[in-house]
C-alpha positions in Angstrom: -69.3 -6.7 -10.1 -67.2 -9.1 -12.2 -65.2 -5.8 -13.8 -65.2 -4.1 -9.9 -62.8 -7.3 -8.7 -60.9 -7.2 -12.1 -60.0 -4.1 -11.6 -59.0 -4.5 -7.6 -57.0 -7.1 -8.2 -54.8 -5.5 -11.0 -54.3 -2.5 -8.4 -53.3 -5.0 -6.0 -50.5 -6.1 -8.2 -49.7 -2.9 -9.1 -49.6 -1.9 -5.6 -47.3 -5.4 -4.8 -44.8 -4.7 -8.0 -43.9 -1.0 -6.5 -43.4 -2.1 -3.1 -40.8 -4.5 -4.3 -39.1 -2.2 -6.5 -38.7 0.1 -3.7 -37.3 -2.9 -2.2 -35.1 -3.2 -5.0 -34.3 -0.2 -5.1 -33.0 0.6 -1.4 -31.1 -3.2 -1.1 -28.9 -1.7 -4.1 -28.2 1.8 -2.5 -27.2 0.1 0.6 -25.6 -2.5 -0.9 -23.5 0.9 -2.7 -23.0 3.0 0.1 -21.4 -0.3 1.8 -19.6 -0.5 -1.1 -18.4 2.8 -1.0 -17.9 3.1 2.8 -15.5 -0.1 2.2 -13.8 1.8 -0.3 -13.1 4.9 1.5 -11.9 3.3 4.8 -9.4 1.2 2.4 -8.3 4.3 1.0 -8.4 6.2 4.7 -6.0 2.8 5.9 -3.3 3.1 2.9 -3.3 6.8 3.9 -2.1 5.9 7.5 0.4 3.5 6.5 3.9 4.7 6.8 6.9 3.9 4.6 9.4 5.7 6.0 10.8 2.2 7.8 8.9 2.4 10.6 6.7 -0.6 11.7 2.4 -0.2 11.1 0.8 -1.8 14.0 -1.2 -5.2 13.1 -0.2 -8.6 13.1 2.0 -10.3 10.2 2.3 -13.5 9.4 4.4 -16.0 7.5 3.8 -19.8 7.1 5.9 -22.4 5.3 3.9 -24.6 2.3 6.5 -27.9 2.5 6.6 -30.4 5.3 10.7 -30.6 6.0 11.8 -34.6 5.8 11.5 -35.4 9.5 7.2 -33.7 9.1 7.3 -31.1 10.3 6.9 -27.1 8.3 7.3 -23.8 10.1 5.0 -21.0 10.7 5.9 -17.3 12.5 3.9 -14.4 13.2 4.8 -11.0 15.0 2.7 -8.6 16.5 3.3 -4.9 15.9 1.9 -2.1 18.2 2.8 1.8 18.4 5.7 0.7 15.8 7.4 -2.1 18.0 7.5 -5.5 18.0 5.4 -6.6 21.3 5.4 -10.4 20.5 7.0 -13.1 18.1 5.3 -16.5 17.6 7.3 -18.8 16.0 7.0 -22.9 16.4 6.8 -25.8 13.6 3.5 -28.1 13.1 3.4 -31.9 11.5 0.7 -33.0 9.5 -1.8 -33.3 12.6 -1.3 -30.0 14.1 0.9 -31.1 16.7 3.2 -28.2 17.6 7.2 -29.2 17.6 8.2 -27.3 21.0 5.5 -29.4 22.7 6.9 -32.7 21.2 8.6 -34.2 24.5 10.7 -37.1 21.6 11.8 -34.2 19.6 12.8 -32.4 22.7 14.8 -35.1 24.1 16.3 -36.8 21.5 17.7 -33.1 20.0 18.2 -31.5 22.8 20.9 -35.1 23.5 22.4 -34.9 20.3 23.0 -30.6 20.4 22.4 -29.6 23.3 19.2 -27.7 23.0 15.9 -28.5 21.9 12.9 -26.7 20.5 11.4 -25.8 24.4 14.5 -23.6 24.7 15.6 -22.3 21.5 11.7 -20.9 20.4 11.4 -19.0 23.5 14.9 -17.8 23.3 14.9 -16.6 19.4 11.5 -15.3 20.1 12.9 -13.1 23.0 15.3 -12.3 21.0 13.9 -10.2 18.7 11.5 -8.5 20.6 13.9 -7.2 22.3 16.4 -6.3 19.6 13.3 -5.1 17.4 15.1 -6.2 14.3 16.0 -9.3 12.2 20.0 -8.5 12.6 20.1 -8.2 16.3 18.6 -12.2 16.9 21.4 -14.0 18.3 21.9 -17.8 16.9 21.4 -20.0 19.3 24.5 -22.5 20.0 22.9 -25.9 18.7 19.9 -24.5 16.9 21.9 -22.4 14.0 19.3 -24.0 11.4 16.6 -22.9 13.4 18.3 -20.1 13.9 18.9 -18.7 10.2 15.5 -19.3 9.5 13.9 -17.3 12.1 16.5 -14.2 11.5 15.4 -14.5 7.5 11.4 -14.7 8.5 11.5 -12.1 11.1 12.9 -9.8 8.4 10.4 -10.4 6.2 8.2 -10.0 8.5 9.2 -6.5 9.8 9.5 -5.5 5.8 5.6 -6.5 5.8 5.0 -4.1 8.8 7.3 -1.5 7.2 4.9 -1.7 4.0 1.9 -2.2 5.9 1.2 -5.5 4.5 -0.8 -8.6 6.5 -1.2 -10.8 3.7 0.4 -13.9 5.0 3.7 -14.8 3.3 4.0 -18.3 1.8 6.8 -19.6 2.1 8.2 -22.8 -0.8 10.7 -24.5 1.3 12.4 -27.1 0.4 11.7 -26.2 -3.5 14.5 -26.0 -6.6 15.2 -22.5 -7.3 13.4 -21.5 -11.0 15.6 -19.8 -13.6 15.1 -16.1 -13.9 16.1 -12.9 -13.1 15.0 -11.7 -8.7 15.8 -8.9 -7.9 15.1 -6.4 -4.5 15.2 -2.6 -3.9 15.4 -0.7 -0.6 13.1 2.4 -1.1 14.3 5.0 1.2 18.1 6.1 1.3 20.5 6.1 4.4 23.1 8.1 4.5 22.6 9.0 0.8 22.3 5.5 -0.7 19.9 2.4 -1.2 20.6 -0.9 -1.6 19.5 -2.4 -5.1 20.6 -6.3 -5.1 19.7 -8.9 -8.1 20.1 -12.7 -8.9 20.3 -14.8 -11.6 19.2 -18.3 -11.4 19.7 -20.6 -14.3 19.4 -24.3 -14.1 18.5 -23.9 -10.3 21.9 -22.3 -9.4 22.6 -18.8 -8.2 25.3 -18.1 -11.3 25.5 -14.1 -10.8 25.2 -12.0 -7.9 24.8 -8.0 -8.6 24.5 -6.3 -5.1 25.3 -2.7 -4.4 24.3 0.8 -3.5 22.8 3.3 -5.7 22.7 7.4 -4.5 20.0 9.8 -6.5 22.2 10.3 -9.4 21.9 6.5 -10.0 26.1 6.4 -9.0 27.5 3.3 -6.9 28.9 3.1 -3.8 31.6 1.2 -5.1 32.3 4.3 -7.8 32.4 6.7 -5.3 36.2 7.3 -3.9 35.5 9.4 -1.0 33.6 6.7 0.5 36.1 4.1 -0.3 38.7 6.2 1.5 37.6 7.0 4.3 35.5 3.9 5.5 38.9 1.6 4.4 40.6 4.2 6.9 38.3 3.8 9.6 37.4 -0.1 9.2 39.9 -1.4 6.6 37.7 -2.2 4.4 35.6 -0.2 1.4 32.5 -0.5 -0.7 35.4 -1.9 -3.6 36.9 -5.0 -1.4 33.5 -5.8 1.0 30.9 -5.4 -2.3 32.7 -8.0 -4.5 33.9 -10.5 -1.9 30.4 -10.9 -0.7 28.8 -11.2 -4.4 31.2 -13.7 -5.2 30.8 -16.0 -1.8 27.1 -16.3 -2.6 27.7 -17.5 -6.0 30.4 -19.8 -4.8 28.7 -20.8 -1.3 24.9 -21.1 -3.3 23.6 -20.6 0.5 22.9 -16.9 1.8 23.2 -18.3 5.4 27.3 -19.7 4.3 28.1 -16.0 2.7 31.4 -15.2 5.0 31.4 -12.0 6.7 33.1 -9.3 5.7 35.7 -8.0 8.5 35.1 -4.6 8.9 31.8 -4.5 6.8 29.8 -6.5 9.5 26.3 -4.8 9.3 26.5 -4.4 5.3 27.0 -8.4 5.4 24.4 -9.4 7.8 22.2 -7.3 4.9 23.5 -9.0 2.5 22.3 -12.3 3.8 19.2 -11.4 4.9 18.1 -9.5 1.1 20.0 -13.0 -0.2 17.5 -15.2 1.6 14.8 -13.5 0.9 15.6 -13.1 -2.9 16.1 -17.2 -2.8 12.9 -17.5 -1.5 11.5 -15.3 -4.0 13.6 -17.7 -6.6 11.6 -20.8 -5.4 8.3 -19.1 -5.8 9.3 -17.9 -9.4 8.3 -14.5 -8.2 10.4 -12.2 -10.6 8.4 -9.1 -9.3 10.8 -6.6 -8.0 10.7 -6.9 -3.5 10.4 -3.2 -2.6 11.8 -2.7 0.9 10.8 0.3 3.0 13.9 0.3 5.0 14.1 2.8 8.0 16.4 6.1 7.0 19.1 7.2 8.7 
């Protein structure tokens, strides 16, 4: 009898033990076909992302890490959808959360001194480029040009991140020295047979060299090639071989992308300038040295 509930109670166990391995067994197979469903819908979503310049739908977002000196540090976000921009948020917070445009002080006591204050400008810059669906067609507000620079040099980082696909937020080190080094930025696609390739070197915190330009297939410059020169200095008086330079040197001189004088004649390839410019100086005071790939729209 003794031996007869030995015997049962060893089954028992037995019974117990493959019941949990089962167990075992089917929480790990679901646990890998998760795994691998995960893994093919990641691979199905970089599949669907364009990089031909135009915008994947999704929501991008940039924030800055450093409260400015009167408290307060900026934060921007755009919305994307069937490759257009359908809304821009864009606002400041201090240290409790407290929004800037809903600061009735702020608001009063800028909006006396310039003539605007952050209930008017937001809503304006953010209008702004929805409606111009790029970073180069926000007008500066009269009174807010600060403001005003920054918001032009997020929303183009911004619309880059769309162009790549890319919703990691962007951290921002305002505020921050530049680190020595070597930043440097690369449109992918070529317009009108040429890419931008722009670099900066930082040493001891200054910008002391400025090597922008545009590269065709062959690896050839812009500034090398004479047909271009002659014809665009025929039509707007200026060519790849005055406008290139001239801008190269004013950042090094002007140590501000936002200062850079414009070109006559060479308007849209300075507005790029400045924007690439800001964004490598950004890139200088995170002591990022990878290479910004830019998946600019063709033409």
């Amino acid at each position: 009898m003794e031996l007869k509930k030995i015997a049962m109670g060893v089954t028992a166990v037995a019974a117990t033990s493959i019941l949990l391995v089962g167990c075992g067994s089917s929480d790990s197979s679901s646990s890998s076909d998760k795994k691998d469903s995960d893994s093919k819908q990641t691979e199905t979503a970089k599949k669907d992302i364009k990089t031909d310049g135009t915008m994947n739908d999704g929501t991008y977002k940039l924030e800055e890490q450093n409260y400015d000196d009167n408290g307060w540090k900026g934060f921007m976000s755009i919305e994307v959808k069937d490759g257009k921009i359908t809304k821009a948020d864009y606002d400041y917070k201090n240290k409790d959360g407290e929004l800037k445009s809903e600061d009735a002080d702020y608001e009063k006591n800028m909006k006396a001194k310039s003539g605007t204050g952050p209930q008017e400008y937001i809503p304006e810059l953010e209008d702004s480029l929805v409606k111009a669906q790029a970073a180069s067609g926000v007008e500066v507000v009269s009174g807010a040009t600060h403001s005003s620079d920054s918001f032009i040099n997020y929303a183009n980082q911004l619309i880059e991140a769309s162009q790549a696909g890319d919703t990691s937020t962007i951290k921002i080190n305002n505020g921050a020295d530049m680190q020595d080094g070597t930043y440097t930025l690369e449109e992918q696609n070529y317009s009108n047979d040429y890419r931008v390739v722009f670099s900066i070197d930082v040493k001891d915190g200054k910008i002391t060299n400025s090597d922008y330009n545009y590269v065709n297939k062959d690896g050839d410059k812009k500034t090398d090639d004479a047909d271009y020169e002659k014809n665009m200095k025929a039509k707007s008086g200026t060519g790849p071989q005055e406008y290139i330079p001239a801008l190269n040197k004013s950042l090094v001189e002007k140590q501000d992308p936002a200062s850079v004088d414009t070109v006559s004649g060479a308007t849209h390839s300075s507005e790029t300038f400045k924007l690439y410019a800001a964004q490598l100086e950004n890139a200088a005071q995170n002591g990022d040295t990878k290479t910004i790939k830019v998946y600019n729209k063709a033409e």
